[in-house]
CHARMM-style PDB file with segment names, atoms N, HN, CA, C and O in Angstrom:
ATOM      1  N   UNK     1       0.848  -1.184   0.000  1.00  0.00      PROA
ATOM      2  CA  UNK     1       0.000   0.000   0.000  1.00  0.00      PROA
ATOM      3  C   UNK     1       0.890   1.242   0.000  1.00  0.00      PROA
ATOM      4  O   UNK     1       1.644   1.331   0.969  1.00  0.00      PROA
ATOM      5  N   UNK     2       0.945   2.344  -1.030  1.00  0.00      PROA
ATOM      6  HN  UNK     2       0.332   2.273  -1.817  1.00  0.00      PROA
ATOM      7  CA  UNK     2       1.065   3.203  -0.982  1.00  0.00      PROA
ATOM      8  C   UNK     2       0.379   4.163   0.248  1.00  0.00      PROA
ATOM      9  O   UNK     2      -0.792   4.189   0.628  1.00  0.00      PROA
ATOM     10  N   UNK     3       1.660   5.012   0.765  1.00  0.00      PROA
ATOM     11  HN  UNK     3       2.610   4.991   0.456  1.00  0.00      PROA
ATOM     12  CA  UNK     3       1.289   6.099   2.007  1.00  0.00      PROA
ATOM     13  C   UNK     3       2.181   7.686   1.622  1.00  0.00      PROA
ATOM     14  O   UNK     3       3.353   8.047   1.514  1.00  0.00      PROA
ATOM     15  N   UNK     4       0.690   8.356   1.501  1.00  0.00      PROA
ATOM     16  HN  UNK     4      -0.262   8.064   1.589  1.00  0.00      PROA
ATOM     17  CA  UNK     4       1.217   9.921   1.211  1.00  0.00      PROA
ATOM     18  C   UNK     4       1.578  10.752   2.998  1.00  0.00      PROA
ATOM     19  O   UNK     4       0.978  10.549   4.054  1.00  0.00      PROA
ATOM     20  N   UNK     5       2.215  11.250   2.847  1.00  0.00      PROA
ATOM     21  HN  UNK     5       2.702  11.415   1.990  1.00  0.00      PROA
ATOM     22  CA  UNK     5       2.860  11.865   4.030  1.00  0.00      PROA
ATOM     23  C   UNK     5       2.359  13.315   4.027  1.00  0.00      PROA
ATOM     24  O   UNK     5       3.361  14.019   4.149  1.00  0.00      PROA
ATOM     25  N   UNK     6       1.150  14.157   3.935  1.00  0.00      PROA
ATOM     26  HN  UNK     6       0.335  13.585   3.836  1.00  0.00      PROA
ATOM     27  CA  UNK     6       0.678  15.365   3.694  1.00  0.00      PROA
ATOM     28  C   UNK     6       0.830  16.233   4.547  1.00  0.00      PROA
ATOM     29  O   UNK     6       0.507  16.052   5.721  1.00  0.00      PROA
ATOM     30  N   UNK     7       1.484  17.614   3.986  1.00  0.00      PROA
ATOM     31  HN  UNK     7       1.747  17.761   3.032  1.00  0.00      PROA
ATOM     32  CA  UNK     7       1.937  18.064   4.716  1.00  0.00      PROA
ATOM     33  C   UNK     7       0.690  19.987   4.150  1.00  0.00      PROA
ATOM     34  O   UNK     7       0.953  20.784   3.249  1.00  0.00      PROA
ATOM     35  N   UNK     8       0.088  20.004   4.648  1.00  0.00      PROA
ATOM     36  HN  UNK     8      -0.126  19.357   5.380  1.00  0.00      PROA
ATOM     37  CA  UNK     8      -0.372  21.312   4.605  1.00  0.00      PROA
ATOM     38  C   UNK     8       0.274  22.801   4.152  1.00  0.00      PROA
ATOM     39  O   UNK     8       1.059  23.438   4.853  1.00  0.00      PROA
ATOM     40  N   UNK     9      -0.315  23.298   2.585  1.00  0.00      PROA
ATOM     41  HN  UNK     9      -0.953  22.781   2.015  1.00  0.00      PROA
ATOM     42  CA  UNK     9       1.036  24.588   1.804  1.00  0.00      PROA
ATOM     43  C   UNK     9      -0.283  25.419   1.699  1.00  0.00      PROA
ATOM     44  O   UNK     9      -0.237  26.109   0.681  1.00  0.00      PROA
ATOM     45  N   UNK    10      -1.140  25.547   2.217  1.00  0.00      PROA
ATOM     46  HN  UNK    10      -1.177  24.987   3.045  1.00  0.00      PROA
ATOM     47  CA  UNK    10      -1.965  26.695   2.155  1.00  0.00      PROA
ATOM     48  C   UNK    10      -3.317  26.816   1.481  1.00  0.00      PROA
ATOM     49  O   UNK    10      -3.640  25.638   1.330  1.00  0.00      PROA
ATOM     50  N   UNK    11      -4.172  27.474   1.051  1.00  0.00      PROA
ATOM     51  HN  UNK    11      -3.910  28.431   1.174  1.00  0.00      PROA
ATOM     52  CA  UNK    11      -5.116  27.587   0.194  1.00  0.00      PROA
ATOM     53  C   UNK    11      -5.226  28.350  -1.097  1.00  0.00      PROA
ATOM     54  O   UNK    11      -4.798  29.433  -1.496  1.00  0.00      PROA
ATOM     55  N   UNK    12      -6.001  27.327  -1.631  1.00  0.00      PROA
ATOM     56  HN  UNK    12      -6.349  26.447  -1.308  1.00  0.00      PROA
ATOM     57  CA  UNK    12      -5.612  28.028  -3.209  1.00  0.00      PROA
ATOM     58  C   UNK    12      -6.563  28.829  -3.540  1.00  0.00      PROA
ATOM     59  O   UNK    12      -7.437  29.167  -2.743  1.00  0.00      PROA
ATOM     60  N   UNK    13      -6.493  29.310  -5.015  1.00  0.00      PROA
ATOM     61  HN  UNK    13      -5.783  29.035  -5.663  1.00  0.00      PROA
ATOM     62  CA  UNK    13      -7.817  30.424  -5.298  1.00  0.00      PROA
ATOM     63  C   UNK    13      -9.135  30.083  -4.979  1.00  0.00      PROA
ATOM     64  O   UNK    13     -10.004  30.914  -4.717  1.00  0.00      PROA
ATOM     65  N   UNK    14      -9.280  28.989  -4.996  1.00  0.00      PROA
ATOM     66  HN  UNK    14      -8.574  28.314  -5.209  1.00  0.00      PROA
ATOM     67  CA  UNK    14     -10.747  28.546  -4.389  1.00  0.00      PROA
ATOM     68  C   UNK    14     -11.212  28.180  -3.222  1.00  0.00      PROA
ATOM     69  O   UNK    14     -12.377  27.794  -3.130  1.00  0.00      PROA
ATOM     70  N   UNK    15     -10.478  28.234  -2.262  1.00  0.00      PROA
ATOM     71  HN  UNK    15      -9.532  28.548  -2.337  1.00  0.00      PROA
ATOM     72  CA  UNK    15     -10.051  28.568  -1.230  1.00  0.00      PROA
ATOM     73  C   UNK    15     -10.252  26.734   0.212  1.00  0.00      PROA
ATOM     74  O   UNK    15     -10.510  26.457   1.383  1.00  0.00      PROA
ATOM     75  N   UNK    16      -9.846  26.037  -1.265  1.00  0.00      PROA
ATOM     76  HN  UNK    16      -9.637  26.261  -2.217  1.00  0.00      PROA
ATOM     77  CA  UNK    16      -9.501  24.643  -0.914  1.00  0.00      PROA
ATOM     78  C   UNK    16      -8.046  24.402  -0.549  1.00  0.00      PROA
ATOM     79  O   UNK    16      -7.135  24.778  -1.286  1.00  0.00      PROA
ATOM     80  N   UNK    17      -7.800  23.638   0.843  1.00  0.00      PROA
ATOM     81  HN  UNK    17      -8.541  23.333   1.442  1.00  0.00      PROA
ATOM     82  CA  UNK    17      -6.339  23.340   1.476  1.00  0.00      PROA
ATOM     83  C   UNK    17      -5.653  22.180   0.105  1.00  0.00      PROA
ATOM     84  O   UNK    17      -6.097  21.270  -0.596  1.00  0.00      PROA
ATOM     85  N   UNK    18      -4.281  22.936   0.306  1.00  0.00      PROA
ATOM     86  HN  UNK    18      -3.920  23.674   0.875  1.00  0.00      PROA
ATOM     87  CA  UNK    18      -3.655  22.425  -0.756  1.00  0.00      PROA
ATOM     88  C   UNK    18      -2.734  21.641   0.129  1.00  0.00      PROA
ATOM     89  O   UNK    18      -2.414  22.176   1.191  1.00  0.00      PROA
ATOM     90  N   UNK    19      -2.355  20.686  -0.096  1.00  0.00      PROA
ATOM     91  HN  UNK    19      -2.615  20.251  -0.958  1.00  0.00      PROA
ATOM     92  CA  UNK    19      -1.247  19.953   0.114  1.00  0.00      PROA
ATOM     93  C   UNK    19      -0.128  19.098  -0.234  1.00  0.00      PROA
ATOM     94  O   UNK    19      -0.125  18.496  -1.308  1.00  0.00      PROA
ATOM     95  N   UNK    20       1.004  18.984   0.760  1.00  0.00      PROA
ATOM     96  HN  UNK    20       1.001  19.473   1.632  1.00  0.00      PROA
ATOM     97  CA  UNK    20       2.384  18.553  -0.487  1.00  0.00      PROA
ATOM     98  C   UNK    20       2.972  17.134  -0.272  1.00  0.00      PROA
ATOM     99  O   UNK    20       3.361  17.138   0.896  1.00  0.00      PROA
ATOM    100  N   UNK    21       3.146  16.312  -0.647  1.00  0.00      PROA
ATOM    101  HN  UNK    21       2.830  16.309  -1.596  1.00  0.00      PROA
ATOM    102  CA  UNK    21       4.408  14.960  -0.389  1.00  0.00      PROA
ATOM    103  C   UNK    21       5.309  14.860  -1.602  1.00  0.00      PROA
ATOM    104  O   UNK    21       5.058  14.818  -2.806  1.00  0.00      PROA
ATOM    105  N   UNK    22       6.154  14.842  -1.083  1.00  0.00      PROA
ATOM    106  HN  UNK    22       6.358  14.876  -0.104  1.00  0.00      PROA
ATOM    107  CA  UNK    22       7.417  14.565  -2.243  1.00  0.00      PROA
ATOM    108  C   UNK    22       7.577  15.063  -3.434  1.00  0.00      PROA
ATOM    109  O   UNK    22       8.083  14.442  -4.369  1.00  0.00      PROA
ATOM    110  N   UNK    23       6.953  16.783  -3.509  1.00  0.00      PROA
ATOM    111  HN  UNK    23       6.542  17.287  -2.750  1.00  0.00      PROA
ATOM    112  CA  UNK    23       6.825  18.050  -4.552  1.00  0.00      PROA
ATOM    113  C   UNK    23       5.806  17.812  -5.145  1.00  0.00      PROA
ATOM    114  O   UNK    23       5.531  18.463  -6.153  1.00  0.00      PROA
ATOM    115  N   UNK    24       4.742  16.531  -4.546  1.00  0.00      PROA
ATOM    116  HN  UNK    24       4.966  16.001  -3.727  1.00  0.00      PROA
ATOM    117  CA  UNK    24       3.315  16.755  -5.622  1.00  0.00      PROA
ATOM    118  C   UNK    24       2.460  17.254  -4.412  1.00  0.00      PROA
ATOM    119  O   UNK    24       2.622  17.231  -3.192  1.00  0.00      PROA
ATOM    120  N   UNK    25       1.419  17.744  -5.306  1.00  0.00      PROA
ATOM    121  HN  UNK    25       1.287  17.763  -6.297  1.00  0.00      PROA
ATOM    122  CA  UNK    25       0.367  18.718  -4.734  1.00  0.00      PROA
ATOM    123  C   UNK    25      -0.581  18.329  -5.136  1.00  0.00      PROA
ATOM    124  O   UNK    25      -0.965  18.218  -6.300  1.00  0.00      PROA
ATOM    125  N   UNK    26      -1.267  17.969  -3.765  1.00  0.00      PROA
ATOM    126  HN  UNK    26      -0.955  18.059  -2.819  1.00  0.00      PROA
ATOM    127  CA  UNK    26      -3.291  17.248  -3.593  1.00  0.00      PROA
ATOM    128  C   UNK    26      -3.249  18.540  -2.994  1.00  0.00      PROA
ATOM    129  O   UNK    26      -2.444  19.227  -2.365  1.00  0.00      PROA
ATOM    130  N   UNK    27      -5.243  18.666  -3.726  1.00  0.00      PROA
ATOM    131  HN  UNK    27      -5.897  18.107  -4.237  1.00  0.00      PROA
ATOM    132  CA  UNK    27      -6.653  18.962  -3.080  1.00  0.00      PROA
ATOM    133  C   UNK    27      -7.094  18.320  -2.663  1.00  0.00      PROA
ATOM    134  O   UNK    27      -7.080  17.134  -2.994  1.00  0.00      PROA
ATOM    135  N   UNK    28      -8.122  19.139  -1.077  1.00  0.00      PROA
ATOM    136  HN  UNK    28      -8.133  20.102  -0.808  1.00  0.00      PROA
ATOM    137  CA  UNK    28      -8.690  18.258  -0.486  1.00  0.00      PROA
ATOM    138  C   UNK    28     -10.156  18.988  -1.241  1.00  0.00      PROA
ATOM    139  O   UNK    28     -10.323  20.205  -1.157  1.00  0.00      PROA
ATOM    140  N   UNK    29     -11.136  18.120  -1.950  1.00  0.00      PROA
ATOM    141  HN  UNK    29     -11.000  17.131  -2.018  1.00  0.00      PROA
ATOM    142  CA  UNK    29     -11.843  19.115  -2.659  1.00  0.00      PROA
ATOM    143  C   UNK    29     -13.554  18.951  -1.665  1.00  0.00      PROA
ATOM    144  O   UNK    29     -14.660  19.441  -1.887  1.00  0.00      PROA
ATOM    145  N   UNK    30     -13.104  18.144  -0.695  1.00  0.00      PROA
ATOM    146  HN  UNK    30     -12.205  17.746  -0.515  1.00  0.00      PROA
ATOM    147  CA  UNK    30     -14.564  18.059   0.109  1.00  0.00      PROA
ATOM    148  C   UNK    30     -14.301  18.246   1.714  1.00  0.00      PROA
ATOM    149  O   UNK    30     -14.502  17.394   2.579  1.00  0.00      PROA
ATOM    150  N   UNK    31     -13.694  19.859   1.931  1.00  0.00      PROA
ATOM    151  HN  UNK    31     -13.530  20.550   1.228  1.00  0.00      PROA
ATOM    152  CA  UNK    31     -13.036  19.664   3.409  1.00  0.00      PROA
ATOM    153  C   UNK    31     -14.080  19.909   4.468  1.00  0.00      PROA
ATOM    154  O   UNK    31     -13.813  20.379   5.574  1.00  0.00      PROA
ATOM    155  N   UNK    32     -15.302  19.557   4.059  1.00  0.00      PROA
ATOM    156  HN  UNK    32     -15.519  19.174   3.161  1.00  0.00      PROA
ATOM    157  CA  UNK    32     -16.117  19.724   4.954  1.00  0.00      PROA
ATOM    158  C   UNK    32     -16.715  18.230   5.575  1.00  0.00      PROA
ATOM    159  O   UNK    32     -17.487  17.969   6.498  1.00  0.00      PROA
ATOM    160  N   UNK    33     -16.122  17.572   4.804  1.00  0.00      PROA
ATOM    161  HN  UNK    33     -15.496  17.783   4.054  1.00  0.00      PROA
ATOM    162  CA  UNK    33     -16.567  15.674   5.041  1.00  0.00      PROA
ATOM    163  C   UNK    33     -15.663  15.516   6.029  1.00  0.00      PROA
ATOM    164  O   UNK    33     -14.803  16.370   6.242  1.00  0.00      PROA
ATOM    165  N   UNK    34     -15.788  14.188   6.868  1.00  0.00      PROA
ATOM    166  HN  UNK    34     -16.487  13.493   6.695  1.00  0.00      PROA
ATOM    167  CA  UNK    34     -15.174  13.516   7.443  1.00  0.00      PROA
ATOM    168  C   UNK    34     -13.905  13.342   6.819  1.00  0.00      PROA
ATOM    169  O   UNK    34     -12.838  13.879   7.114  1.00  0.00      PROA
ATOM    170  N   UNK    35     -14.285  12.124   5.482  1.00  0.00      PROA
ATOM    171  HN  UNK    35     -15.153  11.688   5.242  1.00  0.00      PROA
ATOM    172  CA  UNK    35     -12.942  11.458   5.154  1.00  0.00      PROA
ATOM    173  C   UNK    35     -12.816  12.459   3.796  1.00  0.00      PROA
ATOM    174  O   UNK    35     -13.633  12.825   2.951  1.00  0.00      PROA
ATOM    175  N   UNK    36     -11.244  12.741   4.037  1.00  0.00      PROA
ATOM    176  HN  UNK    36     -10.581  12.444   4.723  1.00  0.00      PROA
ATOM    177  CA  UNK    36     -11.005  13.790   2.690  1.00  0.00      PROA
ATOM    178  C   UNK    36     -11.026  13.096   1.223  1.00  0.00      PROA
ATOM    179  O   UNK    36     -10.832  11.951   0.813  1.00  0.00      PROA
ATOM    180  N   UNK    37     -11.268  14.006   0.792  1.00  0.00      PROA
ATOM    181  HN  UNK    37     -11.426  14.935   1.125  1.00  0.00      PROA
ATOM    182  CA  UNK    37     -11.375  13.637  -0.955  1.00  0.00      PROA
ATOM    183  C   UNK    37     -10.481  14.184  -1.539  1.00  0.00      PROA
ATOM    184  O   UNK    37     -10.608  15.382  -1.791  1.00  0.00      PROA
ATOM    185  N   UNK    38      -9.143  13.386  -1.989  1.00  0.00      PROA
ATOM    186  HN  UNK    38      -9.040  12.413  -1.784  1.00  0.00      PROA
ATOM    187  CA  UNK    38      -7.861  14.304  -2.129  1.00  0.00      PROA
ATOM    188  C   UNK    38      -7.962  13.403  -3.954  1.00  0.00      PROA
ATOM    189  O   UNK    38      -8.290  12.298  -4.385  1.00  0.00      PROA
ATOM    190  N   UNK    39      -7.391  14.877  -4.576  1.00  0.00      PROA
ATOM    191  HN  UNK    39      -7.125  15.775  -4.225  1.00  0.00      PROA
ATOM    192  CA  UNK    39      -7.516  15.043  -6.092  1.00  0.00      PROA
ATOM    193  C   UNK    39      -5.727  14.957  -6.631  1.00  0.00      PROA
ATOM    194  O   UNK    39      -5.132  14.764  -5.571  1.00  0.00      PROA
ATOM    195  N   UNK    40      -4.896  15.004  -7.529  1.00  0.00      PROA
ATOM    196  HN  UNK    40      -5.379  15.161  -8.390  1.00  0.00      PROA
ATOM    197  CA  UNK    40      -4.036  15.978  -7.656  1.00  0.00      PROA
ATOM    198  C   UNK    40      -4.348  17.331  -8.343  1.00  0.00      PROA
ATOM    199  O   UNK    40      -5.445  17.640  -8.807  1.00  0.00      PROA
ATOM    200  N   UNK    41      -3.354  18.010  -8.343  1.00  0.00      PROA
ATOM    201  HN  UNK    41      -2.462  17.759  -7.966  1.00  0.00      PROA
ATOM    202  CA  UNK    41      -3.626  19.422  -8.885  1.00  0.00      PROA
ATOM    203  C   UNK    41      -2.910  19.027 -10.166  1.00  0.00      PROA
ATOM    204  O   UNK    41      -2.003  18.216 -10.351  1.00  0.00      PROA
ATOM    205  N   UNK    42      -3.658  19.934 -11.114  1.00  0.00      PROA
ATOM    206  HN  UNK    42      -4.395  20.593 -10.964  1.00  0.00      PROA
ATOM    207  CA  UNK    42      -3.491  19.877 -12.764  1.00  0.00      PROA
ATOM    208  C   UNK    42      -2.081  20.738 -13.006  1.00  0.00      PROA
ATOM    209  O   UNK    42      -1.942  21.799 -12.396  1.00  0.00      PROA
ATOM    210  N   UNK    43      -1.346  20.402 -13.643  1.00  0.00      PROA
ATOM    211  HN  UNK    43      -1.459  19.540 -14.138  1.00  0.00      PROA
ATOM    212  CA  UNK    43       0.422  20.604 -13.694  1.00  0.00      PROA
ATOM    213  C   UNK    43       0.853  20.765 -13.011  1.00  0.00      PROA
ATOM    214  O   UNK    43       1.765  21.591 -12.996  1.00  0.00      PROA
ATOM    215  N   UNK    44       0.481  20.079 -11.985  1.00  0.00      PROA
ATOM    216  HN  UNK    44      -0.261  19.408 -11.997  1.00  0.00      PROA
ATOM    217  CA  UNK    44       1.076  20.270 -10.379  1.00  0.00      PROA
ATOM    218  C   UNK    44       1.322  21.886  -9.631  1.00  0.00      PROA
ATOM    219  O   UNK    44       2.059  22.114  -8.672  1.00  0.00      PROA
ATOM    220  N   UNK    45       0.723  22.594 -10.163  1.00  0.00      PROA
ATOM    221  HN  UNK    45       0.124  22.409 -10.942  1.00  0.00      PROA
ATOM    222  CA  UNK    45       0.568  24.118  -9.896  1.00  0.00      PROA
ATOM    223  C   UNK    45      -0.049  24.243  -8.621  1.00  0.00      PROA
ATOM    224  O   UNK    45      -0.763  23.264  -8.403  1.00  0.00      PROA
ATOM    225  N   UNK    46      -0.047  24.894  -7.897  1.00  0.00      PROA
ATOM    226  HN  UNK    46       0.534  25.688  -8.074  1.00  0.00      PROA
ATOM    227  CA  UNK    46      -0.431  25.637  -6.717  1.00  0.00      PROA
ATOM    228  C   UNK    46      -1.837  25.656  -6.628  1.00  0.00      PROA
ATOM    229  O   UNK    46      -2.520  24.957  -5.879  1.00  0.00      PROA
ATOM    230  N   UNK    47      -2.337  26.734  -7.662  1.00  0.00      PROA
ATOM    231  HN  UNK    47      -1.782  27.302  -8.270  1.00  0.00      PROA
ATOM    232  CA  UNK    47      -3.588  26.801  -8.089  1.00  0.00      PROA
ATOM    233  C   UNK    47      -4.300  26.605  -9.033  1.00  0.00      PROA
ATOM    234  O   UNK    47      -5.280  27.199  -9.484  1.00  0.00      PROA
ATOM    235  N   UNK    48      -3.473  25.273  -9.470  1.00  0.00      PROA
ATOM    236  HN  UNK    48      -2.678  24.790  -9.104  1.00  0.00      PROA
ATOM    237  CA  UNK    48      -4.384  24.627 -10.852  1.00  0.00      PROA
ATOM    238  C   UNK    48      -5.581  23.979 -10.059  1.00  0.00      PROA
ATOM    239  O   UNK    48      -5.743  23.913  -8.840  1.00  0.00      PROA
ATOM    240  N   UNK    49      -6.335  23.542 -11.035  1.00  0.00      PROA
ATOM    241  HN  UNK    49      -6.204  23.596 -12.025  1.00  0.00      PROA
ATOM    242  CA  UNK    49      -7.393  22.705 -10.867  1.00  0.00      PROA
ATOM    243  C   UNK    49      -7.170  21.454 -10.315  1.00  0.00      PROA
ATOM    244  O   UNK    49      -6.086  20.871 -10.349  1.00  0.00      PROA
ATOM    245  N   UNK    50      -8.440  20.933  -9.681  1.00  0.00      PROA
ATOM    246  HN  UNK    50      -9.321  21.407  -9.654  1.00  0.00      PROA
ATOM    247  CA  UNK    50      -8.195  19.283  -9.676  1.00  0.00      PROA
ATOM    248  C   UNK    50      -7.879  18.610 -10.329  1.00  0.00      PROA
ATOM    249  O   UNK    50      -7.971  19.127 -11.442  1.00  0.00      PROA
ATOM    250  N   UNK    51      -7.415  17.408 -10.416  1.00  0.00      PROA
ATOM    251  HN  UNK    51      -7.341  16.988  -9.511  1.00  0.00      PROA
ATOM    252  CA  UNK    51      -7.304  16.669 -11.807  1.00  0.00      PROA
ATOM    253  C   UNK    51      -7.426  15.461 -11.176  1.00  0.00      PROA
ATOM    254  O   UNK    51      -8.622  15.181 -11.256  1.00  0.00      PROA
ATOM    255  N   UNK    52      -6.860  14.609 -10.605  1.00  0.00      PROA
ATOM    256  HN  UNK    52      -5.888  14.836 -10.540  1.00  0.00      PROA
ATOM    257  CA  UNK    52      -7.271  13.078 -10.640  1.00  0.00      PROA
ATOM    258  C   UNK    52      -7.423  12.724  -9.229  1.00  0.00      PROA
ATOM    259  O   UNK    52      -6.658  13.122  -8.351  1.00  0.00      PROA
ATOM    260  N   UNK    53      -8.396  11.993  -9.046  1.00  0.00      PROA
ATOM    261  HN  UNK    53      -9.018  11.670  -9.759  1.00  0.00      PROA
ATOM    262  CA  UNK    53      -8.194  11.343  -7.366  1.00  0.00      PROA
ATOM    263  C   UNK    53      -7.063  10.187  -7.157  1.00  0.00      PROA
ATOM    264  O   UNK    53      -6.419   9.464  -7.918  1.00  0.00      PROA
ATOM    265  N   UNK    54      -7.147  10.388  -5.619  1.00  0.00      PROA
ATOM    266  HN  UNK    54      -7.670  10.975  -5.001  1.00  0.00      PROA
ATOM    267  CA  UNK    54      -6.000   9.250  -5.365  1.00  0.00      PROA
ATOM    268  C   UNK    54      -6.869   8.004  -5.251  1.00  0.00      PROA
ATOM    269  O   UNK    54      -8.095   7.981  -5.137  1.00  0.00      PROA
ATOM    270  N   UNK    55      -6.109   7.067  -5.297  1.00  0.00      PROA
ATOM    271  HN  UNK    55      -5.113   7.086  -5.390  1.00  0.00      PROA
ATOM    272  CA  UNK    55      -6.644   5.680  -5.385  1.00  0.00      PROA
ATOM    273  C   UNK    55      -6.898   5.058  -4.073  1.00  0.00      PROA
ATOM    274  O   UNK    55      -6.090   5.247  -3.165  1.00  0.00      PROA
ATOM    275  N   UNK    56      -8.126   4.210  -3.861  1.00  0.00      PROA
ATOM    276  HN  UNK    56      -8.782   4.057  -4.599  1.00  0.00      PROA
ATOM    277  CA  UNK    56      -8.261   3.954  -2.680  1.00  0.00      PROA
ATOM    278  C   UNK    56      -7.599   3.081  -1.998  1.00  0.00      PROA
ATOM    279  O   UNK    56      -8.020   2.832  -0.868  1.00  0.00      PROA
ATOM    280  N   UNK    57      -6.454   2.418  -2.467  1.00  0.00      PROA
ATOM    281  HN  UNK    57      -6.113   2.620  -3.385  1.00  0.00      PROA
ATOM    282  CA  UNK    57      -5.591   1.681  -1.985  1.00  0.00      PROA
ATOM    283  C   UNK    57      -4.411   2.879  -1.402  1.00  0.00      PROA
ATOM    284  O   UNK    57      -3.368   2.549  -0.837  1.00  0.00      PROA
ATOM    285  N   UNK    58      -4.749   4.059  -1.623  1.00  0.00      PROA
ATOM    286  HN  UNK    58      -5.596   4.327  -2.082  1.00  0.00      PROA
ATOM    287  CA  UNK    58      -3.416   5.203  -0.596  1.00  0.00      PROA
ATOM    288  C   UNK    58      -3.380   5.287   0.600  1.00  0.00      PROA
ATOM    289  O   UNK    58      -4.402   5.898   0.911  1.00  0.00      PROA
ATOM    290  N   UNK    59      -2.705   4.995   1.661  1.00  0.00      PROA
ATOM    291  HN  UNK    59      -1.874   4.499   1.408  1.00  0.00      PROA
ATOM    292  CA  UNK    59      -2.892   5.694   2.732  1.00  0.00      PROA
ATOM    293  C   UNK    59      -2.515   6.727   2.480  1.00  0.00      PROA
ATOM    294  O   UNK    59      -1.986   7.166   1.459  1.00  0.00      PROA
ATOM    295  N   UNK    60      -2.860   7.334   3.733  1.00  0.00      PROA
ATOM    296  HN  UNK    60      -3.290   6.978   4.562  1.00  0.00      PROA
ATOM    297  CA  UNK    60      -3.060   9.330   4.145  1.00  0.00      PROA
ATOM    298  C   UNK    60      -2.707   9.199   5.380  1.00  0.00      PROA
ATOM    299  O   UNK    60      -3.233   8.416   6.172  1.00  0.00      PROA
ATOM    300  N   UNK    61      -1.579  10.135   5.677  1.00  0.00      PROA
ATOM    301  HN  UNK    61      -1.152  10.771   5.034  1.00  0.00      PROA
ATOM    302  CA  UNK    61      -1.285  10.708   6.885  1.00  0.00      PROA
ATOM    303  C   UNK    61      -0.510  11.783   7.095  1.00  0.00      PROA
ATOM    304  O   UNK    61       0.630  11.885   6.641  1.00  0.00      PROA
ATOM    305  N   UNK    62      -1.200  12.822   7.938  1.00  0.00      PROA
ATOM    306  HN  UNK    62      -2.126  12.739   8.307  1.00  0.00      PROA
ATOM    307  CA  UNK    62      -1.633  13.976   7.442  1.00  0.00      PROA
ATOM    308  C   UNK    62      -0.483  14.333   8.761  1.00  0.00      PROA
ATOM    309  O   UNK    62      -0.570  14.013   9.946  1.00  0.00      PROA
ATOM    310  N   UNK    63       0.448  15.003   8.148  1.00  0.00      PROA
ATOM    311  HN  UNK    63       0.519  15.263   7.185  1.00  0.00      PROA
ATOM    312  CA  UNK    63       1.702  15.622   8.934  1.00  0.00      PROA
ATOM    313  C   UNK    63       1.433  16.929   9.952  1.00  0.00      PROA
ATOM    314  O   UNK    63       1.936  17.221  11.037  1.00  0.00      PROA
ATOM    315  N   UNK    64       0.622  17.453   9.291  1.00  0.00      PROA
ATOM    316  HN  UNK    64       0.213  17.216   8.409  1.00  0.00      PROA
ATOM    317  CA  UNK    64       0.183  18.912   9.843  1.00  0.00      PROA
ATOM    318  C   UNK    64      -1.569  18.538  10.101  1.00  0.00      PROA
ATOM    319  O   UNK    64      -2.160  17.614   9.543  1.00  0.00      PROA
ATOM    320  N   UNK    65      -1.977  19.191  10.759  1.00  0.00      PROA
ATOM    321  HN  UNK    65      -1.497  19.942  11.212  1.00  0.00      PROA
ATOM    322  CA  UNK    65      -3.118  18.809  10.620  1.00  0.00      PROA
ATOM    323  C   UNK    65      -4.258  19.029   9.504  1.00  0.00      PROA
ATOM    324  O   UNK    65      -4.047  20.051   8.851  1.00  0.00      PROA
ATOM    325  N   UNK    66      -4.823  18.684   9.319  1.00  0.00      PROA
ATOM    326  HN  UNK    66      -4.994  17.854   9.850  1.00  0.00      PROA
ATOM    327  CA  UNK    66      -6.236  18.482   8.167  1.00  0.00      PROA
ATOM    328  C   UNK    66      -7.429  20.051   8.556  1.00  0.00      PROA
ATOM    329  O   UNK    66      -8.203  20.412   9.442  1.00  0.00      PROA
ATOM    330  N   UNK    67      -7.015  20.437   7.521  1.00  0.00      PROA
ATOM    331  HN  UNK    67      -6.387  20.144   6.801  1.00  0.00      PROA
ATOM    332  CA  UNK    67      -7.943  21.533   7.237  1.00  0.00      PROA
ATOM    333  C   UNK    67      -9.730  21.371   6.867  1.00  0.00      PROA
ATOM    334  O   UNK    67     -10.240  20.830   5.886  1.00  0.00      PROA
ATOM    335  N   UNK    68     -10.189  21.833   7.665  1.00  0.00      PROA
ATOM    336  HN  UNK    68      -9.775  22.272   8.462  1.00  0.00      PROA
ATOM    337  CA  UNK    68     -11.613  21.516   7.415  1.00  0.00      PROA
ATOM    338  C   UNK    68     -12.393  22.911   7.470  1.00  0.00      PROA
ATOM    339  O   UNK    68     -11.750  23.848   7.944  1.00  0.00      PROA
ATOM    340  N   UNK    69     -13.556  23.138   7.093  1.00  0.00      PROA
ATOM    341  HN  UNK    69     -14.079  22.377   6.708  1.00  0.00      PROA
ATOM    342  CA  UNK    69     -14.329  24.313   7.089  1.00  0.00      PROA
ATOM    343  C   UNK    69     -15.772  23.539   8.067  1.00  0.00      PROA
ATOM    344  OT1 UNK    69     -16.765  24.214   8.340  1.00  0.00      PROA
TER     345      UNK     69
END
């Protein structure tokens, strides 16, 4: 099993928590749920768009804590 190590880089224009492991960058695009719904970001940009979810075989563990609204 793959395990992302997330580390919390701020919010992007849409004012969804962005986060980093090993220079790639997830959205959490449902931070109001329980369990996050983490996307990557589209050219790995800051404030690109979503682009793909992670697979449910990832663990997540969230270095900084988990941003929620």
């Amino acid at each position: 099993m793959k395990t992302l190590n997330l580390t919390f880089k701020g919010l992007d224009d849409w004012d969804y928590p962005v986060y980093e492991c090993k220079g790639k960058l997830y959205v959490d695009i449902d931070p109001n749920h329980s369990t996050p719904n983490l996307h990557t970001k589209s050219s790995n940009e800051f404030d690109g768009e979503a682009e793909y979810p992670i697979g449910k075989d990832v663990e997540v563990v969230f270095t900084s804590p988990r941003v929620v609204w």
